[in-house]
N, CA, C and O atoms as a GROMACS GRO file, in nm:
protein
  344
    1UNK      N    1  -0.637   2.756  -0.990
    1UNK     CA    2  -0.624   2.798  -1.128
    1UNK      C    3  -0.626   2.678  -1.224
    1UNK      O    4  -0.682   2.683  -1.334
    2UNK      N    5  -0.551   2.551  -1.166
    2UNK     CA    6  -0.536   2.441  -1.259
    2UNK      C    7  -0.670   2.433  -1.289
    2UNK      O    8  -0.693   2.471  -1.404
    3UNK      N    9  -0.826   2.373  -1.189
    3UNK     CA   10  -0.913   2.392  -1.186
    3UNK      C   11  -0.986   2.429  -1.281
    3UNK      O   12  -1.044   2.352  -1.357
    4UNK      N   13  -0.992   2.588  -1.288
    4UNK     CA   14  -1.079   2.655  -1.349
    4UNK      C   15  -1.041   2.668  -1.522
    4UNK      O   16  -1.131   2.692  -1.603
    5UNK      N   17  -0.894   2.648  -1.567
    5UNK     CA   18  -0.840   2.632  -1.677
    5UNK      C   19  -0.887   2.446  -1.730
    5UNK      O   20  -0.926   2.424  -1.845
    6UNK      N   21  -0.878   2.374  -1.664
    6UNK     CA   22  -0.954   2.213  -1.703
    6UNK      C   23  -1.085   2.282  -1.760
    6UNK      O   24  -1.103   2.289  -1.882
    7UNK      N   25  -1.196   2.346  -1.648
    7UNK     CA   26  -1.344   2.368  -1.713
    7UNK      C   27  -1.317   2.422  -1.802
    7UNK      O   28  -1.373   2.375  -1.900
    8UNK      N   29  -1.214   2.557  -1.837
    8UNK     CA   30  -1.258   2.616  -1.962
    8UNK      C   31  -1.224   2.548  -2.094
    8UNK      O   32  -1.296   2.554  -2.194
    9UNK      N   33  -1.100   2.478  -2.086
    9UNK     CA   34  -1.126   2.401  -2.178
    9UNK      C   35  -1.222   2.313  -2.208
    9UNK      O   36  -1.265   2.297  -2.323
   10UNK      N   37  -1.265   2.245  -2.098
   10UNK     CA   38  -1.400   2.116  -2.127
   10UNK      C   39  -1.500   2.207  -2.190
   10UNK      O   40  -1.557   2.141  -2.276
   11UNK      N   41  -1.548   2.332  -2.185
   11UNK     CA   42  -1.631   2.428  -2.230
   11UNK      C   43  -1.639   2.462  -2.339
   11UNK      O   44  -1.746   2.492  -2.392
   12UNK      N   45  -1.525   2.465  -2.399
   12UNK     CA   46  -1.473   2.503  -2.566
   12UNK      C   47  -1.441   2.412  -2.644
   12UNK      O   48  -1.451   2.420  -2.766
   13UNK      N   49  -1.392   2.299  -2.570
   13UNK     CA   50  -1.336   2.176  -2.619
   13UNK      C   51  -1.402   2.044  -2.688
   13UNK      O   52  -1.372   1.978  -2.787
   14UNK      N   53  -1.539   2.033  -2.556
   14UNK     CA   54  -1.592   1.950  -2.571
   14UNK      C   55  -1.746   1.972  -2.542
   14UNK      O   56  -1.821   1.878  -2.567
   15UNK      N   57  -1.796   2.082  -2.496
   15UNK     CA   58  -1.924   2.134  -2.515
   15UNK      C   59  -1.958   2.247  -2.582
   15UNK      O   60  -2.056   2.317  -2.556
   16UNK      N   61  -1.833   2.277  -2.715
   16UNK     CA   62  -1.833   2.364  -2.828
   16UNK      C   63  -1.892   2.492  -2.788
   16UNK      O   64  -1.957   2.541  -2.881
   17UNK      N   65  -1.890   2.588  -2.645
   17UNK     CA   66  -1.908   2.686  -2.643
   17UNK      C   67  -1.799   2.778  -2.680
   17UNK      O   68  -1.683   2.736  -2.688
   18UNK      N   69  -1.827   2.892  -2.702
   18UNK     CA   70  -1.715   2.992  -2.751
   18UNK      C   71  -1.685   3.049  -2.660
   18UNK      O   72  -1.775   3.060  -2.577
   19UNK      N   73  -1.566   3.105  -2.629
   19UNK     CA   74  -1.543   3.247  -2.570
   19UNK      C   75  -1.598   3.332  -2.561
   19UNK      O   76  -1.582   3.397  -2.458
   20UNK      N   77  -1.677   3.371  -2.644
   20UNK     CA   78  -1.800   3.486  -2.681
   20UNK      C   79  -1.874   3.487  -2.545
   20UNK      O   80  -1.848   3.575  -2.463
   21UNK      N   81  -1.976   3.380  -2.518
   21UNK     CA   82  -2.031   3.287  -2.450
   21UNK      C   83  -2.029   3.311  -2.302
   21UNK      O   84  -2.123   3.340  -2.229
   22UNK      N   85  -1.864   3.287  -2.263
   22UNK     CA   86  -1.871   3.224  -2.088
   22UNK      C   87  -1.840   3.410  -2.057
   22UNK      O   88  -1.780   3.489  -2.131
   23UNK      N   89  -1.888   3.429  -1.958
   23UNK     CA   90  -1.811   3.553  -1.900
   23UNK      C   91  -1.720   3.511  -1.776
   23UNK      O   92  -1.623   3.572  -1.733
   24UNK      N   93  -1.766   3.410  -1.735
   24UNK     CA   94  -1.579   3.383  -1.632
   24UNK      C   95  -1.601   3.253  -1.520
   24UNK      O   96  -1.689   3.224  -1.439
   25UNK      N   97  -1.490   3.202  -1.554
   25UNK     CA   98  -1.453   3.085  -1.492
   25UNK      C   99  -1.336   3.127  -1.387
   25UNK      O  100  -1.229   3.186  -1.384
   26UNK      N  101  -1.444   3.046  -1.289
   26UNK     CA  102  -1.332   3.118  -1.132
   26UNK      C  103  -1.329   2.992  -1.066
   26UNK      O  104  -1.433   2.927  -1.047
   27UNK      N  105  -1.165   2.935  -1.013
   27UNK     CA  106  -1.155   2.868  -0.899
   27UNK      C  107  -1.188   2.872  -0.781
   27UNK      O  108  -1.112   2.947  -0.721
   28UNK      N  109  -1.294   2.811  -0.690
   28UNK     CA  110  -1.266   2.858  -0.580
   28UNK      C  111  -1.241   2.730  -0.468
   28UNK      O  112  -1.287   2.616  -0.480
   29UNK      N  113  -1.156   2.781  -0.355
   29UNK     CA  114  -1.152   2.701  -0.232
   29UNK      C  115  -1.252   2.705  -0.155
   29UNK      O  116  -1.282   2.816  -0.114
   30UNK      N  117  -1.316   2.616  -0.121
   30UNK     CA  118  -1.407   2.592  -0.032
   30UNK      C  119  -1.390   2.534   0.104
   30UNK      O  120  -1.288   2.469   0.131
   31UNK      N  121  -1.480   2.553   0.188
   31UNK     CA  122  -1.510   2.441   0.331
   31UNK      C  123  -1.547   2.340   0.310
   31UNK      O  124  -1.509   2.244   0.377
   32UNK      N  125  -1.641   2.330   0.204
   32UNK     CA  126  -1.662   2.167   0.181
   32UNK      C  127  -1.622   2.127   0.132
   32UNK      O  128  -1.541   2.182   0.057
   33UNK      N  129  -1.652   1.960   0.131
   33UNK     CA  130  -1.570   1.867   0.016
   33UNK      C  131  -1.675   1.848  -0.091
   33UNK      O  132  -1.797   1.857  -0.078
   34UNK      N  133  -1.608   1.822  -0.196
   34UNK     CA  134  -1.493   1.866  -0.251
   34UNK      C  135  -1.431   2.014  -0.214
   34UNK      O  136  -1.502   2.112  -0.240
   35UNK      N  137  -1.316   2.032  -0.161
   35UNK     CA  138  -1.278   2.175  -0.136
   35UNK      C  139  -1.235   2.240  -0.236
   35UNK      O  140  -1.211   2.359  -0.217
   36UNK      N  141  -1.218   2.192  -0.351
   36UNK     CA  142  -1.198   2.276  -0.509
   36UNK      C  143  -1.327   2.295  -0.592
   36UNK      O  144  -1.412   2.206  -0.599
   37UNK      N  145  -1.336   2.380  -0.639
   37UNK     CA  146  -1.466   2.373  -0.700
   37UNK      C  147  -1.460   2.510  -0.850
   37UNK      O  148  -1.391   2.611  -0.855
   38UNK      N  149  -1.510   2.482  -0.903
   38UNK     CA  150  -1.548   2.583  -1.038
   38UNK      C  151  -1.670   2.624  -1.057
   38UNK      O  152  -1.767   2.557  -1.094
   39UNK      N  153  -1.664   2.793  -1.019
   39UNK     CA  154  -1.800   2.869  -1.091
   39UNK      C  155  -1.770   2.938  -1.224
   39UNK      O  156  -1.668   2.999  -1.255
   40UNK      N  157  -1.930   2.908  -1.329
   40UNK     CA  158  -1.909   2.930  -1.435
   40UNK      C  159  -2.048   3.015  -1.445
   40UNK      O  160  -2.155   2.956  -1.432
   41UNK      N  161  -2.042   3.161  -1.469
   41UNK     CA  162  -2.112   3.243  -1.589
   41UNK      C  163  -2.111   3.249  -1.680
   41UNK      O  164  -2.014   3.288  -1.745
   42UNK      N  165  -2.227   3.210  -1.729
   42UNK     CA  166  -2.246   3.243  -1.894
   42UNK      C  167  -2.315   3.368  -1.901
   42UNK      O  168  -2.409   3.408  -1.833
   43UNK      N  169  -2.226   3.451  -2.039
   43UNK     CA  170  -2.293   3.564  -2.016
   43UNK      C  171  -2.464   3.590  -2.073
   43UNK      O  172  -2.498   3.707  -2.057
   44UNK      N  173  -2.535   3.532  -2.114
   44UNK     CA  174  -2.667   3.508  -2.136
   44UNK      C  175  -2.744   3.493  -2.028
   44UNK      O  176  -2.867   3.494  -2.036
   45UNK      N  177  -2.678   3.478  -1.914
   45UNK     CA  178  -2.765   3.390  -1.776
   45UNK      C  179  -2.653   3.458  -1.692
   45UNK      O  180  -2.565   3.393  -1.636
   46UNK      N  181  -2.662   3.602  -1.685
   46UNK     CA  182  -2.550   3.634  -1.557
   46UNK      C  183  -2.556   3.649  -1.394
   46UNK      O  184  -2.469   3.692  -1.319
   47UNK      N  185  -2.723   3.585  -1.355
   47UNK     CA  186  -2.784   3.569  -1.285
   47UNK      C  187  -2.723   3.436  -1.242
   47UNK      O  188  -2.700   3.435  -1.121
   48UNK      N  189  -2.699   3.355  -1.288
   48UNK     CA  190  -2.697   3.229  -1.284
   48UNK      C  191  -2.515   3.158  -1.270
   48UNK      O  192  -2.418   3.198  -1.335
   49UNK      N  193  -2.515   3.060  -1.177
   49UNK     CA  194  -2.327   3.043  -1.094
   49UNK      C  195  -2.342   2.902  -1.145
   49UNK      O  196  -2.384   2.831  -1.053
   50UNK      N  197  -2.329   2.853  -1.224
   50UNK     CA  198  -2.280   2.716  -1.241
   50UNK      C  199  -2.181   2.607  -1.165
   50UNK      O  200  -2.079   2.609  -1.234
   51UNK      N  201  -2.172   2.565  -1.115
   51UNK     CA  202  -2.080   2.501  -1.051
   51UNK      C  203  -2.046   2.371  -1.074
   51UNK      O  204  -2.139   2.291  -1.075
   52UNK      N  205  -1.923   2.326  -1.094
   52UNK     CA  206  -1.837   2.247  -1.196
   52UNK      C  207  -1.725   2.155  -1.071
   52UNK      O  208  -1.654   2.207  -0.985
   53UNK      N  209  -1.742   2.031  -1.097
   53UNK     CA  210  -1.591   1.935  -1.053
   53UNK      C  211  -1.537   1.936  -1.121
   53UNK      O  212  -1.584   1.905  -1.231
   54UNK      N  213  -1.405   1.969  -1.110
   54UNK     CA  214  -1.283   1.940  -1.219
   54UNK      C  215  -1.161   1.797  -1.175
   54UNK      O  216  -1.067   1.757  -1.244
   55UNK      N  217  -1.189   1.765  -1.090
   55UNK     CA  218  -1.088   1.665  -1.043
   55UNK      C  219  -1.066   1.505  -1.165
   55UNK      O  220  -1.004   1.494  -1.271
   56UNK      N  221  -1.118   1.442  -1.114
   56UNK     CA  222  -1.110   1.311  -1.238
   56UNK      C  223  -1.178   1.326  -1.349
   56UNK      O  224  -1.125   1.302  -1.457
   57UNK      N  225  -1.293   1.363  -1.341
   57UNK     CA  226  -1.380   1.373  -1.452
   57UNK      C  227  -1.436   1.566  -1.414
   57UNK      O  228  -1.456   1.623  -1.306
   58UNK      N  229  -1.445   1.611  -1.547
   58UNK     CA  230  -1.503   1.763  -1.516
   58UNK      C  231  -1.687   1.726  -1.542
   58UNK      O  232  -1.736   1.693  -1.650
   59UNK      N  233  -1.752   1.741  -1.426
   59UNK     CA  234  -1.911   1.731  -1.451
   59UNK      C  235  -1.930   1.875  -1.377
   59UNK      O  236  -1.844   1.941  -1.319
   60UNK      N  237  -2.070   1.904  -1.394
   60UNK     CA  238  -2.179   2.042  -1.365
   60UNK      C  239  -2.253   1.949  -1.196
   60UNK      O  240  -2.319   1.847  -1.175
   61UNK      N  241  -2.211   2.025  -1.137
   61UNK     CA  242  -2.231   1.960  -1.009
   61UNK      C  243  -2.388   1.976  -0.989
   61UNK      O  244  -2.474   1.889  -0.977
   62UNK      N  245  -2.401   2.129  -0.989
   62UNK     CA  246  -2.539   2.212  -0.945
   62UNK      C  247  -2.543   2.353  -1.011
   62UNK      O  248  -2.493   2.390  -1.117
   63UNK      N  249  -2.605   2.410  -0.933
   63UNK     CA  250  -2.607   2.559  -1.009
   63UNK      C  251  -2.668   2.639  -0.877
   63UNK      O  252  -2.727   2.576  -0.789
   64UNK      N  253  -2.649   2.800  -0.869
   64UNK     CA  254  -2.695   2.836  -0.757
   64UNK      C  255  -2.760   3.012  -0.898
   64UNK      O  256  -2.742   3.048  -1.014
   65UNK      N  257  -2.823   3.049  -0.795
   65UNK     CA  258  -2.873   3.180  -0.819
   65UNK      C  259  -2.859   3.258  -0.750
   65UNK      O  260  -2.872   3.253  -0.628
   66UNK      N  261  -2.819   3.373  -0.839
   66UNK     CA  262  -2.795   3.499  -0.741
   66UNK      C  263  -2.917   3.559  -0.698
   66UNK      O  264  -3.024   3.532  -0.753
   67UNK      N  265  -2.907   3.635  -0.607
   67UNK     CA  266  -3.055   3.680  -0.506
   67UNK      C  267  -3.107   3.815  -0.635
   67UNK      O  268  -3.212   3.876  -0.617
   68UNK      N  269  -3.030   3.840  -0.739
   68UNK     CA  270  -3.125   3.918  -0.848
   68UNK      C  271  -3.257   3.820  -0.939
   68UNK      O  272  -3.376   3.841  -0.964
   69UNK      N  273  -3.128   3.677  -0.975
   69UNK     CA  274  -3.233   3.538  -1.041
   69UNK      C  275  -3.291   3.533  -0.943
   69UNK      O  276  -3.404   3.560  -0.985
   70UNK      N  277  -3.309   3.511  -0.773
   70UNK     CA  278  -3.467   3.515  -0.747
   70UNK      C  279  -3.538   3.545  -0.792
   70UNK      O  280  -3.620   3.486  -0.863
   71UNK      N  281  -3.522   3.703  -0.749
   71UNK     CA  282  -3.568   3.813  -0.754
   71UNK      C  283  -3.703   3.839  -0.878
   71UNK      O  284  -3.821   3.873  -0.874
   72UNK      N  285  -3.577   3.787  -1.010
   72UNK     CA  286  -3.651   3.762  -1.154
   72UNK      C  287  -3.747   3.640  -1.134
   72UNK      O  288  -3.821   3.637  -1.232
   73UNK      N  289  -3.767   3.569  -1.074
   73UNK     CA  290  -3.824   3.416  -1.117
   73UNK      C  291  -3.749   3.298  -1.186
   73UNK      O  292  -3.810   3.196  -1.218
   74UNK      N  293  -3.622   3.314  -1.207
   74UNK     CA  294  -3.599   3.215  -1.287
   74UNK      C  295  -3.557   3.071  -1.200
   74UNK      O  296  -3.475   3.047  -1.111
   75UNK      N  297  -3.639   3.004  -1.261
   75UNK     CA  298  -3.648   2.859  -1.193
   75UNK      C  299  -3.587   2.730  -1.290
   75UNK      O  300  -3.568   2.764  -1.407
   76UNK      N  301  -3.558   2.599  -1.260
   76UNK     CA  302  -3.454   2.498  -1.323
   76UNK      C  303  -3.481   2.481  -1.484
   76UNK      O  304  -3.408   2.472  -1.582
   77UNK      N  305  -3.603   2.482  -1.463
   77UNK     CA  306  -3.684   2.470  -1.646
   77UNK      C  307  -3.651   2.602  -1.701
   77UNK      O  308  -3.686   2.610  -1.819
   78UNK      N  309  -3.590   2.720  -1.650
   78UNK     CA  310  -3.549   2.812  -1.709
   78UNK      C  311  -3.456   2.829  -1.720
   78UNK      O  312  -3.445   2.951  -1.729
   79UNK      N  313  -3.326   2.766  -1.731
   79UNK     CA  314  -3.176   2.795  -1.709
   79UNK      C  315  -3.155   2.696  -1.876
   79UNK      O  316  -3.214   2.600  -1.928
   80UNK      N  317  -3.034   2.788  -1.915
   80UNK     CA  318  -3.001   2.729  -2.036
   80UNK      C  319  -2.904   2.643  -2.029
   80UNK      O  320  -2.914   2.546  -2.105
   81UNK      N  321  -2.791   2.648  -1.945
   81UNK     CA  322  -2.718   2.540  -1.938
   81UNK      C  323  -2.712   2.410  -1.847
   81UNK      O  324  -2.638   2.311  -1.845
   82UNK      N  325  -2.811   2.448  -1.779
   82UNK     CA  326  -2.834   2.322  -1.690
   82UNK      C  327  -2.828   2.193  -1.717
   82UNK      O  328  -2.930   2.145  -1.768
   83UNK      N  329  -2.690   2.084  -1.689
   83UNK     CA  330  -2.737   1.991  -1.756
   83UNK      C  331  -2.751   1.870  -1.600
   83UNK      O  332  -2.678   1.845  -1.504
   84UNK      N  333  -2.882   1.824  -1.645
   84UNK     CA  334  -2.921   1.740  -1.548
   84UNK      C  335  -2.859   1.605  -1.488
   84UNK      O  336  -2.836   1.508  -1.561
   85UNK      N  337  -2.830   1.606  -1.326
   85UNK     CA  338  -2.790   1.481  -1.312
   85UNK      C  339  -2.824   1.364  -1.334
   85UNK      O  340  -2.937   1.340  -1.294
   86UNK      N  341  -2.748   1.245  -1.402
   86UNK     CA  342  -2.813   1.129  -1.417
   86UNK      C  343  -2.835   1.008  -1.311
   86UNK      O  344  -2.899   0.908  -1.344
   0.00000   0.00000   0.00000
């Protein structure tokens, strides 16, 4: 929960999205490491799982698609929040 409350603030806080915006920020435990991790829907892209580190620094790790965004076509040049690793 600590987790997923860090992203939503970094979301509103500091990448000026609204509430309007996210449809839900979920903690989850994982098998891998990092074993904490944050998925984020935006509701514009509900196809689309964002996935977020929250530990020292909160960054956008990757992003996954649900088997409907296959389904649709939507590919990396099509995602709105994607922000690319440097």
């Amino acid at each position: 929960m600590i987790y997923a409350k860090k992203v939503n603030t970094y979301l509103l806080e500091e990448e000026h999205y609204s509430k309007d915006e996210i449809q839900s920020v979920i903690s989850i435990w994982g098998v891998k490491l990092p074993p904490f991790y944050v998925v984020v829907v935006f509701k514009d892209e509900p196809d689309v799982e964002y996935i977020y580190f929250a530990h020292s620094n909160i960054m956008q790790f990757e992003y996954r698609l649900t088997p409907e965004g296959k389904a649709r076509g939507i590919t990396r040049s099509k995602l709105k929040h994607y922000i690319p690793k440097e």
